[in-house]
Biopython code that builds the backbone (N, CA, C, O; Angstrom):
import numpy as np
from Bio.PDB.StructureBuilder import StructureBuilder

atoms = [
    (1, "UNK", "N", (0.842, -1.183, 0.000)),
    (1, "UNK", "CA", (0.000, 0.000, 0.000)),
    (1, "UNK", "C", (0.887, 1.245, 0.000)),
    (1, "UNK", "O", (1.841, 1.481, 0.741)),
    (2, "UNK", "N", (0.280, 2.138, -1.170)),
    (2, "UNK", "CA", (1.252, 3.372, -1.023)),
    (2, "UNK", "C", (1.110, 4.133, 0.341)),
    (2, "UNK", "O", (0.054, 3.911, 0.933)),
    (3, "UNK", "N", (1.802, 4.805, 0.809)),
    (3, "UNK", "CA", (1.775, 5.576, 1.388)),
    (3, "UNK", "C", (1.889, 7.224, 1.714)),
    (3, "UNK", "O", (3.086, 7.216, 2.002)),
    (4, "UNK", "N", (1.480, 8.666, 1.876)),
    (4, "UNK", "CA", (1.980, 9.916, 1.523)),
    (4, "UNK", "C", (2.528, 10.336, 2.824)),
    (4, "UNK", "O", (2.096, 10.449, 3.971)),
    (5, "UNK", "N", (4.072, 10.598, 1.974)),
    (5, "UNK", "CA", (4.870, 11.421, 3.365)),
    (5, "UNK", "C", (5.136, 12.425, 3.300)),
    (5, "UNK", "O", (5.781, 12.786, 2.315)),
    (6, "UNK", "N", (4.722, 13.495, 4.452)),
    (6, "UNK", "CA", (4.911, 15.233, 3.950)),
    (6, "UNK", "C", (6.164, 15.362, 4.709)),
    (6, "UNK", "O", (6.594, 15.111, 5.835)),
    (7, "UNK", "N", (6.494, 15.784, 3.773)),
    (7, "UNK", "CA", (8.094, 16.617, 4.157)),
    (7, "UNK", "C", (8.154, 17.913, 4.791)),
    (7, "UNK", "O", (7.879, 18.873, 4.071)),
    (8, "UNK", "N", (8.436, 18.112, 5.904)),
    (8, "UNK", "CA", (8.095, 19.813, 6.308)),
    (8, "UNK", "C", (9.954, 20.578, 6.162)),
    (8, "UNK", "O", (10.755, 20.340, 7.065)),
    (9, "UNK", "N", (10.292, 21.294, 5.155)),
    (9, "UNK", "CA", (11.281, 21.747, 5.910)),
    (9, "UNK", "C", (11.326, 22.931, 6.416)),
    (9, "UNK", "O", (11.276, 23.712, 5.466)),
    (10, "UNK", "N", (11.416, 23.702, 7.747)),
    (10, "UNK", "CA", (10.943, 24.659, 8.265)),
    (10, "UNK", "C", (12.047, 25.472, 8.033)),
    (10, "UNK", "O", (12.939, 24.931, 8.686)),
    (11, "UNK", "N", (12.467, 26.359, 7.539)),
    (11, "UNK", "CA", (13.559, 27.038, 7.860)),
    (11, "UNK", "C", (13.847, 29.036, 8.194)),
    (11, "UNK", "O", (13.625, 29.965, 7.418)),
    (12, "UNK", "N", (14.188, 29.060, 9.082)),
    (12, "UNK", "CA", (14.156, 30.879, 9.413)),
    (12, "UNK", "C", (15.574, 31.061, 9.557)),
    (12, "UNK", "O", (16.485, 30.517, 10.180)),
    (13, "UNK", "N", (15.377, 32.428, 8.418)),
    (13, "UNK", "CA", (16.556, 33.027, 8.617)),
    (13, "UNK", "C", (16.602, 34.439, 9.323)),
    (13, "UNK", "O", (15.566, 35.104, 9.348)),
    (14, "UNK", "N", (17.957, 35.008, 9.997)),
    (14, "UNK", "CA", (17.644, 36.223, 10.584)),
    (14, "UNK", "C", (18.833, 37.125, 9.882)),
    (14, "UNK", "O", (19.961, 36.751, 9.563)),
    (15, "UNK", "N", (18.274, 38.336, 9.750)),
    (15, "UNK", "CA", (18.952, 39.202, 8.762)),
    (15, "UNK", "C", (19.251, 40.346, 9.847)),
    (15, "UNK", "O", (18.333, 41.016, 10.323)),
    (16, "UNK", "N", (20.527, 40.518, 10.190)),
    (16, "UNK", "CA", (20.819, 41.780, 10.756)),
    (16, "UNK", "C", (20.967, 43.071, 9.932)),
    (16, "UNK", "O", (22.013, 43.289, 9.321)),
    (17, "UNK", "N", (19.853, 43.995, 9.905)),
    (17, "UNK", "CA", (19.868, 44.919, 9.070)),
    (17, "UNK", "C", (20.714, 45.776, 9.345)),
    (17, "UNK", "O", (21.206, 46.334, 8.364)),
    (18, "UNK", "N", (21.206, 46.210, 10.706)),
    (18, "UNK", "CA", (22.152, 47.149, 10.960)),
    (18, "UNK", "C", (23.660, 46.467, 10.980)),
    (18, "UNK", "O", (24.465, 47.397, 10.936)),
    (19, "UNK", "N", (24.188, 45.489, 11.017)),
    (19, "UNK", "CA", (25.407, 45.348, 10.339)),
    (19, "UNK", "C", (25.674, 45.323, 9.436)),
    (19, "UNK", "O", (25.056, 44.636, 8.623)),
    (20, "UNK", "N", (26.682, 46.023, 9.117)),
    (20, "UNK", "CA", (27.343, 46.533, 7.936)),
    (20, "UNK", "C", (27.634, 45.518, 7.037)),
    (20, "UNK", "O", (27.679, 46.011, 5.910)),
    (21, "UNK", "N", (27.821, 44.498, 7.021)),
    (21, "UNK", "CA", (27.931, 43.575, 5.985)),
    (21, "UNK", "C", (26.001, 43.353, 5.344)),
    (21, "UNK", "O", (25.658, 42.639, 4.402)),
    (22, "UNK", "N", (25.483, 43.835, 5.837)),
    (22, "UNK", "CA", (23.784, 43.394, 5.095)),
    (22, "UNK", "C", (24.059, 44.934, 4.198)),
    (22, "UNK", "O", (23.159, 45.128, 3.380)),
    (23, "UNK", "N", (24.831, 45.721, 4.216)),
    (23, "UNK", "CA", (25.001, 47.149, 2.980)),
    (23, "UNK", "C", (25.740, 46.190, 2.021)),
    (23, "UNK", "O", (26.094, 46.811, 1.019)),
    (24, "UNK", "N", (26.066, 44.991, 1.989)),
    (24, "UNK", "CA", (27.201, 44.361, 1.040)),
    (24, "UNK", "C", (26.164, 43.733, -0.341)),
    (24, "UNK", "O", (26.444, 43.579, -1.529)),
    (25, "UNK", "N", (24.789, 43.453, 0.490)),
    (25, "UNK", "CA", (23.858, 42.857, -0.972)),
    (25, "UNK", "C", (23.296, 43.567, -2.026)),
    (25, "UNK", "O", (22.786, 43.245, -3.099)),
    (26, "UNK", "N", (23.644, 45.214, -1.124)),
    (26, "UNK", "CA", (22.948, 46.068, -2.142)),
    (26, "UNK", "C", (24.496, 46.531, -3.007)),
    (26, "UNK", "O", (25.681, 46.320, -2.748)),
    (27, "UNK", "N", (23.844, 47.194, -4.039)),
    (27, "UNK", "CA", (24.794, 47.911, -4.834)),
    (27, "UNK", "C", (24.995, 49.090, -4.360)),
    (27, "UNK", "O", (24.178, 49.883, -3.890)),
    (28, "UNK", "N", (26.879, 49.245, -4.594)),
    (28, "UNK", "CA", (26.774, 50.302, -3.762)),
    (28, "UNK", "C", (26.559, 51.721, -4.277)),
    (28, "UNK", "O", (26.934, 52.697, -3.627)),
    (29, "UNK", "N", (25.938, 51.817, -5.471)),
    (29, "UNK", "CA", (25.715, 53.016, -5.744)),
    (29, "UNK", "C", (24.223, 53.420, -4.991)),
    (29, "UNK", "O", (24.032, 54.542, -4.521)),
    (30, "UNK", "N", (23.471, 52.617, -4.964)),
    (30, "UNK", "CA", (22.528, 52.549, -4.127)),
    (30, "UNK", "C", (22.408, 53.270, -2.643)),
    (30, "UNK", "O", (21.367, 53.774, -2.222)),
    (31, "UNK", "N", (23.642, 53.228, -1.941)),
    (31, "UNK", "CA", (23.925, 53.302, -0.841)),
    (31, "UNK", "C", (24.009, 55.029, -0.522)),
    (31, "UNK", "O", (24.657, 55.839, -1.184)),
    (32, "UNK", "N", (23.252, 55.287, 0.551)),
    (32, "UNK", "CA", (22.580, 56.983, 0.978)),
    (32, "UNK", "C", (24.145, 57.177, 1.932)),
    (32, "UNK", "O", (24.976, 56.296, 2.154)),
    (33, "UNK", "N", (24.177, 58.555, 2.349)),
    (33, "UNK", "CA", (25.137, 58.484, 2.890)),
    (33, "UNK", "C", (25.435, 58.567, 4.455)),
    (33, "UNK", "O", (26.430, 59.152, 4.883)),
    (34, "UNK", "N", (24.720, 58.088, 5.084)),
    (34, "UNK", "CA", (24.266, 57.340, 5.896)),
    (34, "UNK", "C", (24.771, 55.983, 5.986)),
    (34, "UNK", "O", (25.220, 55.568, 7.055)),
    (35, "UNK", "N", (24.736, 55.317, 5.026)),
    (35, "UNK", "CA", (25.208, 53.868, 5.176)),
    (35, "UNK", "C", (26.610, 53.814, 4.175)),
    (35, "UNK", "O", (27.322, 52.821, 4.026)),
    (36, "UNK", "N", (26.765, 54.876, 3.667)),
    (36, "UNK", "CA", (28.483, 54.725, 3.687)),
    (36, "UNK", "C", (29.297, 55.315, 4.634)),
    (36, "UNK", "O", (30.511, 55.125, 4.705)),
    (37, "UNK", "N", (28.404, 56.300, 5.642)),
    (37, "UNK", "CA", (29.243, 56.588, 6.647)),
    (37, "UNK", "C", (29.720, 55.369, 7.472)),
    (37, "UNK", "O", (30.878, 55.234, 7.866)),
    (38, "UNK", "N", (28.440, 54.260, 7.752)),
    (38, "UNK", "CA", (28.124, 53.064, 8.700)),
    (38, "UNK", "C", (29.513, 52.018, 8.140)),
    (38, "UNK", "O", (30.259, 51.279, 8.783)),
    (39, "UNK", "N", (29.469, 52.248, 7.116)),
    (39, "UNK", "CA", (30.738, 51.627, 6.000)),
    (39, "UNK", "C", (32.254, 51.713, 6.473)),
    (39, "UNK", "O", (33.048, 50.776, 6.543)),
    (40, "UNK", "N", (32.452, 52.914, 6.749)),
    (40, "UNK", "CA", (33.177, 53.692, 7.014)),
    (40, "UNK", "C", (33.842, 53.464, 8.453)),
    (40, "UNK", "O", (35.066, 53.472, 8.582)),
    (41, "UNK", "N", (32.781, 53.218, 9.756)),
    (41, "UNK", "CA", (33.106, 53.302, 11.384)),
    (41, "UNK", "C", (33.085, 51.199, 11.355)),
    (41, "UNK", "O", (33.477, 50.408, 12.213)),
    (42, "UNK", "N", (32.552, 50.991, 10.196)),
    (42, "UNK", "CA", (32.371, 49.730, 10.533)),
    (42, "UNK", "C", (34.021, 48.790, 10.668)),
    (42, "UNK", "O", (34.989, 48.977, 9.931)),
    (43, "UNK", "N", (33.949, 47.923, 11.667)),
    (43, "UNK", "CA", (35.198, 47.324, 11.838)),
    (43, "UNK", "C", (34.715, 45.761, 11.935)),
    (43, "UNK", "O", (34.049, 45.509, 12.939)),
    (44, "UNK", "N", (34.934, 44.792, 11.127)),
    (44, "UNK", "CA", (35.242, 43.329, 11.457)),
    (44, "UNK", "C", (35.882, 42.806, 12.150)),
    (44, "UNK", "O", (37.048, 43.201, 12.162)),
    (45, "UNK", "N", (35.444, 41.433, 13.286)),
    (45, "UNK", "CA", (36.196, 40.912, 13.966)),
    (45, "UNK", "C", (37.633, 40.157, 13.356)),
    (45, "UNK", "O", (38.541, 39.613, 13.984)),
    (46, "UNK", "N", (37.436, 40.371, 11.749)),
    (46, "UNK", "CA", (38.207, 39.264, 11.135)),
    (46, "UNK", "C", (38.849, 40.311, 10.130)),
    (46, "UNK", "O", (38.231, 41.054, 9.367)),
    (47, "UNK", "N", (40.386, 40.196, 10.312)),
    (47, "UNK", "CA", (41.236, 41.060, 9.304)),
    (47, "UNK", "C", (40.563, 40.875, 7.630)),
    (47, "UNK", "O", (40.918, 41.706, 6.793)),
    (48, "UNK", "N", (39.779, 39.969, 7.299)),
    (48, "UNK", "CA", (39.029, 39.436, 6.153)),
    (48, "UNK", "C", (37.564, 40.197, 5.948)),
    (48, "UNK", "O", (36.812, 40.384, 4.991)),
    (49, "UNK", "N", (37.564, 40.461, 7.049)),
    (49, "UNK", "CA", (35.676, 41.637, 6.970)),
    (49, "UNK", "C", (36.311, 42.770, 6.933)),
    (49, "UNK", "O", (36.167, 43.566, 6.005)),
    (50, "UNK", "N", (37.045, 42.959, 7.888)),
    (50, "UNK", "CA", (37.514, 44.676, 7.520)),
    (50, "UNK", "C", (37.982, 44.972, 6.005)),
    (50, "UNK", "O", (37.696, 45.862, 5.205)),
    (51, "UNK", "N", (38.724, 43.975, 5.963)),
    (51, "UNK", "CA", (38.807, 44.473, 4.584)),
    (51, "UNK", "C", (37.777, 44.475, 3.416)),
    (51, "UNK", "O", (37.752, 45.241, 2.452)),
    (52, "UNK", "N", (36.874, 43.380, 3.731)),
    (52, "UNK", "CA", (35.933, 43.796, 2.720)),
    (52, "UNK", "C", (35.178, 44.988, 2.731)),
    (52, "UNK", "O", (34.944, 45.558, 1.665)),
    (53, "UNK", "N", (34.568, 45.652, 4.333)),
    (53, "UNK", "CA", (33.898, 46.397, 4.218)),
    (53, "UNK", "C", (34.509, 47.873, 4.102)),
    (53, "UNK", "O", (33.824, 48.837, 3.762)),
    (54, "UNK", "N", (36.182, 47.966, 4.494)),
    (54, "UNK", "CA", (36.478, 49.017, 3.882)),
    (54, "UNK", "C", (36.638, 49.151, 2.233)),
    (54, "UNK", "O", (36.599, 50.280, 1.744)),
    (55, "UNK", "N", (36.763, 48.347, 1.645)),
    (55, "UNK", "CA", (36.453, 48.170, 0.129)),
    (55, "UNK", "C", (35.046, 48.508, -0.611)),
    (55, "UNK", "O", (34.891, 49.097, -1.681)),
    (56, "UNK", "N", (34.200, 48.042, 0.142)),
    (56, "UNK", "CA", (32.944, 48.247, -0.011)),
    (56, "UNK", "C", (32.350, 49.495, -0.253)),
    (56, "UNK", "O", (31.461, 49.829, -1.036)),
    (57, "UNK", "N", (33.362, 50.450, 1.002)),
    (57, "UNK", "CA", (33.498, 51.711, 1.026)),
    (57, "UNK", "C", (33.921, 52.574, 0.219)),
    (57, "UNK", "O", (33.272, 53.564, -0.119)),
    (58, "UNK", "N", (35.306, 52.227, -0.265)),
    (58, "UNK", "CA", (35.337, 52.663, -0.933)),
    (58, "UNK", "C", (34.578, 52.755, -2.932)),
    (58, "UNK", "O", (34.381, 53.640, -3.766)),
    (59, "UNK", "N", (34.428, 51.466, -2.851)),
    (59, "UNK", "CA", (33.581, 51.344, -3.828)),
    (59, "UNK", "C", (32.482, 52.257, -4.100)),
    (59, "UNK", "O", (32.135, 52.548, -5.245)),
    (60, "UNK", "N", (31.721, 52.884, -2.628)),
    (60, "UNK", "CA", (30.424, 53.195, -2.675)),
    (60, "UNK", "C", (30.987, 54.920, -2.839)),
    (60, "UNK", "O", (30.157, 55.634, -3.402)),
    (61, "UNK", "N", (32.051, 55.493, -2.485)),
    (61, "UNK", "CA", (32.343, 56.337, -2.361)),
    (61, "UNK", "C", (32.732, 56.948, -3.874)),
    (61, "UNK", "O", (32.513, 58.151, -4.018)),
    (62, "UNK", "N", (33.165, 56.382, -4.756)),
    (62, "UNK", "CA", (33.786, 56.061, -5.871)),
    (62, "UNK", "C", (32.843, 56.632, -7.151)),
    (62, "UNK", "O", (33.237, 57.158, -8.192)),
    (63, "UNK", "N", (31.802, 56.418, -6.822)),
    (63, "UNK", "CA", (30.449, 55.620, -7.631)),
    (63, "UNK", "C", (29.354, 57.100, -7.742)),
    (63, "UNK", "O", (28.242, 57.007, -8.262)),
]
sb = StructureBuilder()
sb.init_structure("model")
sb.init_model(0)
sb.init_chain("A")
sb.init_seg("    ")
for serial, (resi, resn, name, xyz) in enumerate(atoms, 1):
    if name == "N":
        sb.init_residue(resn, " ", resi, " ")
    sb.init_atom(name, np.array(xyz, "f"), 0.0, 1.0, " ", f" {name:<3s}", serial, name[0])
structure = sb.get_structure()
């Protein structure tokens, strides 16, 4: 006898809007200046984030 099996996969994600890496999905021409200042004071725990988000910065600054 067949049987129907429901699959649930539940999944939540949480989006920190005020860290500076969630300014990284938008484009940064997009970016008010406000959130290239945020760009700017922002510091990563990881010599690898800082550098992206001072890049980021400058990118947005650039633009």
């Amino acid at each position: 006898m067949w049987t129907r099996r429901r699959s649930f996969a539940f999944v939540t994600r949480v989006h920190d809007l005020h860290h500076p890496g969630s300014l990284l999905r938008r484009s940064p021409a997009g970016l008010g200046d406000a959130e290239r200042a945020a760009l700017a004071r922002a510091g990563g725990d990881y010599p690898g984030v800082r550098d992206l988000l001072r890049l980021a910065h400058v990118m947005a600054t650039r633009l």
